[in-house]
C-alpha positions as CSV (number, residue, x, y, z in Angstrom):
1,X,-91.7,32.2,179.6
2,X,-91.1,30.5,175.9
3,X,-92.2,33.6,173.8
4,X,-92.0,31.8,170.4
5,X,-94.8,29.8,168.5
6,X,-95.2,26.5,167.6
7,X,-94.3,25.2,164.3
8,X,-96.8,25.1,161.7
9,X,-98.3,21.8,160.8
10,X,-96.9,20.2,157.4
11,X,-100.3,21.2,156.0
12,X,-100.4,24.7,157.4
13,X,-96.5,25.5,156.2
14,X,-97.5,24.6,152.5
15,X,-100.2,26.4,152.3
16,X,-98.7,29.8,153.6
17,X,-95.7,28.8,151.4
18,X,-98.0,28.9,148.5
19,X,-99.2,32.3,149.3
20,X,-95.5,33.2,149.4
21,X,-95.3,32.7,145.9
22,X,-98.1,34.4,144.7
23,X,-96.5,37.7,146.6
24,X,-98.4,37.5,149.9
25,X,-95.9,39.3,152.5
26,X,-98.3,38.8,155.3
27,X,-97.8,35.3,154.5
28,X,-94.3,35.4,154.4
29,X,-94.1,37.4,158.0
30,X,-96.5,34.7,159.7
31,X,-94.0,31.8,158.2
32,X,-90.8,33.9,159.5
33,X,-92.7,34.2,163.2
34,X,-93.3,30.9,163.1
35,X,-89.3,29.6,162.9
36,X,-87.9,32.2,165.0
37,X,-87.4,29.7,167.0
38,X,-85.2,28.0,164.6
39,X,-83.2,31.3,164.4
40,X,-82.4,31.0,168.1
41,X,-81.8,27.6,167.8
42,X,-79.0,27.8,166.0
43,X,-77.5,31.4,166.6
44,X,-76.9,29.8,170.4
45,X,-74.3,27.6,168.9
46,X,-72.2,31.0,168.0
47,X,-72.6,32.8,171.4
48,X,-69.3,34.1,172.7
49,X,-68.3,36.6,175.2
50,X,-68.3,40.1,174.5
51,X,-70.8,39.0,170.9
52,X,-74.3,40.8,170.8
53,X,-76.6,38.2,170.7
54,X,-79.7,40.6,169.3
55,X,-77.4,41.3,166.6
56,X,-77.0,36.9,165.9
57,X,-80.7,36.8,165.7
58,X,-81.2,39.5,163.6
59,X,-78.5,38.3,160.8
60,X,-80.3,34.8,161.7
61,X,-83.5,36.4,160.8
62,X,-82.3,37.9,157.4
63,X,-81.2,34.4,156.7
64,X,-84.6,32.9,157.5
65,X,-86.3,35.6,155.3
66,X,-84.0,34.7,152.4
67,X,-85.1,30.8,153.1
68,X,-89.1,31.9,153.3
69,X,-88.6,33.8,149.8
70,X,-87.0,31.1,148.2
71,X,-88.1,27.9,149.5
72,X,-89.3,26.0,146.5
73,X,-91.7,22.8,148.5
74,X,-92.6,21.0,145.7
75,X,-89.0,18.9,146.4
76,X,-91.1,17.6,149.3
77,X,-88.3,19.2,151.7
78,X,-89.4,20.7,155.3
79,X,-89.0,24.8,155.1
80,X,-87.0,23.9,158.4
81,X,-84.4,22.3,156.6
82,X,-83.7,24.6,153.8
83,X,-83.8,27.3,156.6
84,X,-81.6,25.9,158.5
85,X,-78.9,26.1,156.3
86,X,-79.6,29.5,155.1
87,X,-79.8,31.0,158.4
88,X,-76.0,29.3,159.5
89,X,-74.5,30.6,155.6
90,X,-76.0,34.2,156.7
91,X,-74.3,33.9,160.4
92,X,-71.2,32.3,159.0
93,X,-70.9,35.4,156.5
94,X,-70.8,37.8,159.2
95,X,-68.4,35.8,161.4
96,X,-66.2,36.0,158.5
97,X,-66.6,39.6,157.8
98,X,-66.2,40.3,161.3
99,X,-63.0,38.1,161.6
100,X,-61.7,40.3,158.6
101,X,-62.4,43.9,159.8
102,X,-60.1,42.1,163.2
103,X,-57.3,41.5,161.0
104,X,-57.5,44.9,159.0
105,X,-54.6,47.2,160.1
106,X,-54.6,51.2,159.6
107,X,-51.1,52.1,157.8
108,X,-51.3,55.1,159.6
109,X,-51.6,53.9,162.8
110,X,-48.1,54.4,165.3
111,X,-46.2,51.2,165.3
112,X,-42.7,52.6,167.5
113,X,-40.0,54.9,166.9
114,X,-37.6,55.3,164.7
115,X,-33.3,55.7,165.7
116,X,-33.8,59.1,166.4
117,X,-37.3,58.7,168.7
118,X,-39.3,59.7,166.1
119,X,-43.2,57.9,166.1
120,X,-43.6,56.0,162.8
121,X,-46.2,54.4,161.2
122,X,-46.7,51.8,158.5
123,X,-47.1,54.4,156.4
124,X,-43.7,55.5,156.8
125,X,-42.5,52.0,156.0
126,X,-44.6,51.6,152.9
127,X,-44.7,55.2,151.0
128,X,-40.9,55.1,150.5
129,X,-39.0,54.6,147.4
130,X,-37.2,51.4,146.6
131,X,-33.5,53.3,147.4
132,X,-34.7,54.4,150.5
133,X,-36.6,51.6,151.4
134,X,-33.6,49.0,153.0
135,X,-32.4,51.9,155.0
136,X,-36.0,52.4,156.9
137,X,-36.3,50.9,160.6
138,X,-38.9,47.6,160.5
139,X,-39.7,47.1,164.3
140,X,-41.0,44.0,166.1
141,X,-44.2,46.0,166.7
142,X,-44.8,46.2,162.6
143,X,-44.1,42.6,161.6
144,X,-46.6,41.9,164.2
145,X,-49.5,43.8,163.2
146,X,-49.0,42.3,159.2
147,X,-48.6,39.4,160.5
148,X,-50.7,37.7,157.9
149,X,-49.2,39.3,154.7
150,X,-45.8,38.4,156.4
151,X,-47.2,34.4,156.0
152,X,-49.0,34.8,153.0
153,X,-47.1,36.7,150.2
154,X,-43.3,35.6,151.6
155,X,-41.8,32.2,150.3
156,X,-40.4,30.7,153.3
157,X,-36.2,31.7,152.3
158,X,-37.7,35.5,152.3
159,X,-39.2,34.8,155.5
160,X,-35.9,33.6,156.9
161,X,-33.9,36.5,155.4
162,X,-36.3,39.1,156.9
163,X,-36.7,37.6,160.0
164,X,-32.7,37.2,160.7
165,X,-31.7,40.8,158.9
166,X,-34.7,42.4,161.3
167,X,-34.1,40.6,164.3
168,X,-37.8,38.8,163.7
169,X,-39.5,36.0,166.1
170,X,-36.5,36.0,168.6
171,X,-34.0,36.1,166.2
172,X,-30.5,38.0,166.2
173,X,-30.8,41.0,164.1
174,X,-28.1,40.2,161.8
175,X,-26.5,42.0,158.5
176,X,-26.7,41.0,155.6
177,X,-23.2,38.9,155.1
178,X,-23.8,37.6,158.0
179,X,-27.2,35.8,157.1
180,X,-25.3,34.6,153.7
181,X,-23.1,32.8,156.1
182,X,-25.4,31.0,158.0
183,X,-27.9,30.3,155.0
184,X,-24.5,29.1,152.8
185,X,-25.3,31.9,149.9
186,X,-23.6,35.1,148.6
187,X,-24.0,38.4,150.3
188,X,-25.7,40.2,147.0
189,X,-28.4,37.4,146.8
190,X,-29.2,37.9,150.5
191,X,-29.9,41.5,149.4
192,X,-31.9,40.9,146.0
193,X,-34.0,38.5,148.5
194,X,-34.2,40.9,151.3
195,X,-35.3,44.0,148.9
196,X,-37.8,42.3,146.6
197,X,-39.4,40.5,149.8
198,X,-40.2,44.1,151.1
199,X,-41.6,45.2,148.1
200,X,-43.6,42.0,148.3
201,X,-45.0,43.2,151.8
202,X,-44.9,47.4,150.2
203,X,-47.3,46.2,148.2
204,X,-49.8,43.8,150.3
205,X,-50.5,46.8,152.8
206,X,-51.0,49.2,149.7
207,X,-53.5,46.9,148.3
């Protein structure tokens, strides 16, 4: 059975509206029951396995209660309109939030084992001093989970360095004179690249 109400007339909307702005909440709660099924309307269009709808329709509610409180109907716009857009922006926020908090990695999570079968963690990767730093196992399993940093704060020749010296992406883990050979430079500039691009990642997963 539909459970939602019928729109308001153009008449009807304008004057609740108007009550709106003179600070009438009850107003503003009959205008929000009246588009709910707006909300549902469009929070349909971002269903997905495994996503709690109640929780679509109540971000899509706080975005219709931010339209109701702001609608300004003197442009001679329909509340619907405005509404609509505010309730996709709010749904749109949380889609990106919740994309975000998916990507977010825990540097103290166990990534593999180091030569000696010891668990590491990024951590263990990140915390050490620059000395130390080349010597310190970087596993498949760690590239993978910072992915995105890998992408985003590596030019492309410190991407290729890491990802031949580590044995990255189905490469060869190779050493360091041997990537000079096959990228035509010297053997101390595949090292200055190598160390400052994992600083470059050091730093990403501190901030």
């Amino acid at each position: 059975m539909n459970t939602f109400k019928q729109p308001l007339s153009l008449v009807e909307e304008n004057h609740y509206i108007n009550l709106v702005k003179e600070g009438d909440i009850n107003a503003r709660n009959l205008l929000v029951e009246y588009n709910l099924r707006l909300v549902a309307h469009i929070a349909k269009k971002y269903y997905a396995p495994g996503r709690d709808t109640d929780d679509l329709l109540s971000i899509g509610t706080i975005g219709l209660i931010k339209a109701v409180n702001t609608f300004d109907n003197s442009k001679g716009n329909r509340l619907a309109t405005y509404a609509s857009r505010c309730i996709e922006n709010e749904l749109l926020m949380r889609l990106r939030q919740e994309r975000k908090e998916s990507r977010e990695v825990s540097i103290h999570e166990p990534i593999g084992t180091d030569k000696e079968g010891n668990e590491i963690s990024l951590i263990d990767i990140i915390s050490c001093d620059e000395e130390n730093m080349l010597n310190n196992l970087i596993t498949q399993e760690s590239i993978s989970t910072i992915a995105s940093e890998f992408s985003s704060v590596l030019d492309h020749k410190e991407q290729k360095v890491i990802a031949l010296r580590y044995g990255l992406f189905g490469n060869k883990e190779l050493t360091q004179r041997e990537v000079a050979t096959l990228l035509n430079i010297s053997r101390s500039y595949v090292s200055r690249i190598e160390k400052k691009a994992l600083l470059k990642l050091r730093s990403a997963l501190i901030l």
